[in-house]
C-alpha positions in Angstrom: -40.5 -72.5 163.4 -39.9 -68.9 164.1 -42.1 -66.4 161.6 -38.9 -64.2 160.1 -37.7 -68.2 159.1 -40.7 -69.1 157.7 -40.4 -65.8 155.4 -36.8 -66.5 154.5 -38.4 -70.0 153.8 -41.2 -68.6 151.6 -38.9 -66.2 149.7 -36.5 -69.0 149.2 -39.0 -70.7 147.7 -40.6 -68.5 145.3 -37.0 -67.8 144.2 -35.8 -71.4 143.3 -39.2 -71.0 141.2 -39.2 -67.7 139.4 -35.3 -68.6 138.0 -34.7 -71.4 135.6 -32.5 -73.9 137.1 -29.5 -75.1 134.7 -26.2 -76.6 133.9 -23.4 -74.2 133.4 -21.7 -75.0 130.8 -19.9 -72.1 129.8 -18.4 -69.0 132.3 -16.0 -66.8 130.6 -14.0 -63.2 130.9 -11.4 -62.2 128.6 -9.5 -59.1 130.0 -8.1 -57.9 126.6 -4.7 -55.8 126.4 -6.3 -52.3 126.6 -8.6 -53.3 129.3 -11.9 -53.7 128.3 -13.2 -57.3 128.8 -15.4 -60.2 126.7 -17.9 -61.6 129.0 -19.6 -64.5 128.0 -21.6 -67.3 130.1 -24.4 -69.9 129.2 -26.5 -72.8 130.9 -27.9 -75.7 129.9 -31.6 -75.6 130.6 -35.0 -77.9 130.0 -36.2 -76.7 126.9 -39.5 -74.3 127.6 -41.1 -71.5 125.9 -38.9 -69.0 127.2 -35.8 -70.9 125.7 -37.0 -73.1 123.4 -33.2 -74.1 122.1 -32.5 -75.0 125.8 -29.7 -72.4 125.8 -30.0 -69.5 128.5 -26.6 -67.2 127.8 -25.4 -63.7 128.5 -22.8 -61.9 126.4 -21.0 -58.7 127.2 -18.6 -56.0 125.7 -17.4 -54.3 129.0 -15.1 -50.4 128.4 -13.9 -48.9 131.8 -16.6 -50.8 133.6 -20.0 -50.3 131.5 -21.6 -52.5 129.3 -21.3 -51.3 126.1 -22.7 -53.9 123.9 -24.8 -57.2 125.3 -26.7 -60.2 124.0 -28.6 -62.5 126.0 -31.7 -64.3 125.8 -33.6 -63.2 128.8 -36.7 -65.0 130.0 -40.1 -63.2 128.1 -38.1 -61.5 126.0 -36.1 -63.9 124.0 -32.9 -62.8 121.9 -32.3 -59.2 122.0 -29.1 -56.6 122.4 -28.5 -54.3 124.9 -26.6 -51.1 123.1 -25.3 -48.0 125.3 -26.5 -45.0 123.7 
């Protein structure tokens, strides 16, 4: 095995790791009449630490291409918002 395949091997690796492998269970956009969209998509995931409901998700309130208001329960962080200033 070639050393640039072994790398792509290796980062393969450590990236099946560092992400939290899940079920999809929800994958959403609304395009509303103005516009602006309603993002919202979730996964199924073994209950942990980092999502101790078993619930990873990502929510979004999208104007003229920007996120202008998010939820999501990010790994380390837990449940938080994301406002534009």
């Amino acid at each position: 095995m070639g050393k640039k395949r072994r790398r792509e091997m290796f980062i393969y690796v450590i990236y099946l790791t560092t992400y939290v492998v899940g079920v999809k269970i929800l994958d959403s956009v609304e395009v509303l009449p103005e516009g602006d969209m309603l993002k919202a998509i979730a996964w199924k995931v073994p209950a942990s630490k980092d999502f101790p409901e078993g619930i990873k998700y990502a929510f979004a309130y999208i104007h003229k291409g920007r996120r202008i208001l998010g939820y999501d329960n990010e790994r380390a962080k837990g449940h938080h918002k994301h406002i534009v200033d």
